[in-house]
N, C-alpha and C positions, 0 to 999 in steps of 0.2 A: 730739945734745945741745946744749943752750944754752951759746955759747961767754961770753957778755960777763958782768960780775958785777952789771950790771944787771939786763939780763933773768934769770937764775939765779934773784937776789933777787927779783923777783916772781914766778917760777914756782911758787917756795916760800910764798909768799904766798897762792897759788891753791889752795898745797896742805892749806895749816893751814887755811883759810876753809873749803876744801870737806870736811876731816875734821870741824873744827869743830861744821859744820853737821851731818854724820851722827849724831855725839854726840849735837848736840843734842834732833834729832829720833827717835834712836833711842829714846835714854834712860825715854822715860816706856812705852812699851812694853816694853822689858825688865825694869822695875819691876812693871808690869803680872802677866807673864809669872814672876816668880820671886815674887811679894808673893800673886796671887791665883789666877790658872787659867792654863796652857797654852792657851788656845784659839787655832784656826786663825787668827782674825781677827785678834789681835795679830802672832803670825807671820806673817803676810802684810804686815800693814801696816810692817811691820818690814824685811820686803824689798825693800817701796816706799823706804825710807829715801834709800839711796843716789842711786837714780836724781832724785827728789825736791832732793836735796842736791847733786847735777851740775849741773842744770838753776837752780836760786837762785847757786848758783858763776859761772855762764854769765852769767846777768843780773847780775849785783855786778859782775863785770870786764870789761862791755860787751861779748860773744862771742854768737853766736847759737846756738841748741840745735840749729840744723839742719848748726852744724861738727860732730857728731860723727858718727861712721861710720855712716851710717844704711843704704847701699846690703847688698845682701844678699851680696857674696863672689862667690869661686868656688867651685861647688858642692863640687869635689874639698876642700877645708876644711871644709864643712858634713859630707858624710857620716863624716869622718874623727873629728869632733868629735862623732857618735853611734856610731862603731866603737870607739874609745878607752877611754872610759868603759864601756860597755856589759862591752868584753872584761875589763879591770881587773877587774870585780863579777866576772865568770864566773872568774876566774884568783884571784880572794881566796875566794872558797867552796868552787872543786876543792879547792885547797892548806888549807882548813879541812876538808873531808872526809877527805883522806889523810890527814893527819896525827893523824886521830882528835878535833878538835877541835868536832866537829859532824857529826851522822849526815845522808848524802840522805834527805829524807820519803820517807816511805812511804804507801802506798795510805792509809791513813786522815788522814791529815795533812794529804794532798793532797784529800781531799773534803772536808776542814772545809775547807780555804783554796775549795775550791770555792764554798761555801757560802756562806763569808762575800760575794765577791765575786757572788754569784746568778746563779752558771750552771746550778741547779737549774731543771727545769722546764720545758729546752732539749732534751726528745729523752733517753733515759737514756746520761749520759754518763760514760766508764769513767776513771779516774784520769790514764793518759795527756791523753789527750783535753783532760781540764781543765788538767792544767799546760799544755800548750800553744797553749789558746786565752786561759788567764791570762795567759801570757809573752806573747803577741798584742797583745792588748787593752790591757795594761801599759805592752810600749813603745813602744806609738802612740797612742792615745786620752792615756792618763795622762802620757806627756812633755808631748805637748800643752797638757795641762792645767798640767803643772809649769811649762812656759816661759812660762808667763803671770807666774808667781810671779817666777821668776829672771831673766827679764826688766827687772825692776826691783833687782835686785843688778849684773846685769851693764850696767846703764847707766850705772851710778855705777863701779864697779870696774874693768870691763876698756875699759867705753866713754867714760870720760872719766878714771879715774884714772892708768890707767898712760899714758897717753898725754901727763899732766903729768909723771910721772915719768920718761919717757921722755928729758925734756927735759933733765934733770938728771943722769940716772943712768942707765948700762952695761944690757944686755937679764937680766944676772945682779941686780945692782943693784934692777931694776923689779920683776924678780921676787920676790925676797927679803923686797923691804922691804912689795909691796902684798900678799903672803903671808900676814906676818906680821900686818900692820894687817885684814886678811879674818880672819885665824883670833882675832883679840883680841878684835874685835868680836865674834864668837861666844860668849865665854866667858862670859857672863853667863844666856845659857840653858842650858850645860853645868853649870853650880853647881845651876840643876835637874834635870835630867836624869841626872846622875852618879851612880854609883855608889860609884867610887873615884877624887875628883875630879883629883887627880895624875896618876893616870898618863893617865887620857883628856883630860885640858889637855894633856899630850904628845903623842899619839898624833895626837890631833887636831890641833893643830899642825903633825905632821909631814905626814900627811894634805891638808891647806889649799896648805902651801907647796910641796908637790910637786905638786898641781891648777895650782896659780899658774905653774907654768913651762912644764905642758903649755897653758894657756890662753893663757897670753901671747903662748904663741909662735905659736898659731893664730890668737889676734887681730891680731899684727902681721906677718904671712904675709898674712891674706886680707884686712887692711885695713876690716876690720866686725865691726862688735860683736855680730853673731848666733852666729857659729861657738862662743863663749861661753858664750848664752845654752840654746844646744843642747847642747852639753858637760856646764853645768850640770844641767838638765833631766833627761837621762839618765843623769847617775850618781847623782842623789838618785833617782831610780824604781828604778835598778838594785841600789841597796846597799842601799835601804830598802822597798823594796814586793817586787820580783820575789826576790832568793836569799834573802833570809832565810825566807818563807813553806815554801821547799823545802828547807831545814835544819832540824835534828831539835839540841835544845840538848844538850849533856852536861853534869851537874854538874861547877862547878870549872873550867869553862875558857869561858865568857862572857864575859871579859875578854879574847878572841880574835877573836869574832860583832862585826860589825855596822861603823856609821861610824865608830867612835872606839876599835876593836877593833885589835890588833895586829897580825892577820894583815892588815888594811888597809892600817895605815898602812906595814907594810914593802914589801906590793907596788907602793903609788904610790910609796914614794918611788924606788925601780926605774925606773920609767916616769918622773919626775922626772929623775932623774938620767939618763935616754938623750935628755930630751928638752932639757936644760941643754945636754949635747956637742953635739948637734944645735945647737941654734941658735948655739953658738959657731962650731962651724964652720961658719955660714954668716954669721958677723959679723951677726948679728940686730940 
């Protein structure tokens, strides 16, 4: 942490400039996005924001784009950061099944998801078969493709935000505060998306800020901003393409299913919360 009240004050300085700028640049695409159509294009360009708005931060206060953690880690963080996420989805869908809150698909459910994804036409292939080469294909082709997207979130967030925060503020602190500033940002595509927009502003929130503390503590563990980007990647394919397909909905409990669903957000913040002691006790 930044000891003198100089440097303090300009790190803060750094930090208003580079939210500033996400504002700024966000803003006409979440208009976009609530005023006219969902499409991908805005959503993506929207998770360009950040990294866009790190790198203009970078050139305003004379720093080079190539200080940011650009080397790729150690591996044992990177797989860790697709074990994580991955298990979390797998651990919020059982505990939605048991609980009654969502049924496993069944043989037909599982062919239409077949379907949709066109593994028709492949040799006659029997329901197993398809979920397993979906889960395949899902979380390796499609992470792939996602960390393209969140790439440009976690360059601004994990690869240059908290890293000013860092300066200023305890590894709880970092968390907490780029948490809360990650899931606020959000909100403005939630008031689309929502159903019942309170409780999933909550949920989701809690959600974010417990992601925040298992990622931080992998970004500032391996010293790179991928272990992040990989993190991210695989829990948006996991919570939103792969278990939901293999859940069956039951009236009345919806408000359970999905990213902004209940049984979510109470299992990350679990994993939040082991992953907060954790890096206390290792003075993170």
């Amino acid at each position: 942490m930044v000891k003198s009240i100089e440097n303090k004050k300009q790190t803060w300085i750094t930090i208003l400039i580079f939210l500033g700028l996400v504002i700024a640049l966000t803003s006409p695409f979440h208009y976009a996005i609530v005023n006219f159509y969902p499409s991908r294009i805005y959503v993506g360009a929207i998770m360009w924001c950040p990294a866009i708005a790190a790198c203009i931060t970078l050139k305003i206060r004379g720093r080079k784009i190539s200080s940011l953690n650009w080397n790729w880690g150690n591996w044992r963080y990177i797989r860790w950061s697709y074990v994580i996420p991955a298990f979390y989805g797998v651990i919020t869908y059982v505990f939605i099944w048991i609980f009654g809150f969502g049924n496993l698909a069944n043989e037909e459910a599982i062919t239409e998801w077949g379907k949709e994804l066109g593994l028709f036409g492949i040799g006659t292939l029997n329901p197993t078969s398809i979920a397993i080469i979906a889960i395949i294909l899902l979380g390796t082709v499609e992470v792939i493709r996602a960390a393209a997207t969140t790439l440009g979130e976690e360059i601004g967030w994990r690869g240059f935000f908290i890293y000013e925060l860092r300066k200023v503020l305890s590894f709880s602190g970092v968390s907490i505060f780029s948490g809360l500033i990650w899931s606020f940002w959000h909100w403005p595509l939630l008031v689309y998306y929502s159903n019942n927009v309170l409780l999933e502003f909550t949920t989701f929130t809690i959600v974010i800020v417990s992601m925040s503390f298992i990622m931080t503590y992998y970004t500032f563990k391996s010293k790179s901003l991928w272990p992040a980007v990989i993190f991210h990647a695989v829990s948006n394919v996991y919570i939103q393409k792969i278990m939901p397909p293999l859940t069956i909905k039951v009236e009345g409990s919806e408000h359970w299913l999905g990213e902004n669903g209940i049984m979510f957000a109470i299992v990350t913040l679990v994993f939040g919360l082991y992953f907060w002691r954790k890096a206390v006790k290792q003075n993170l």
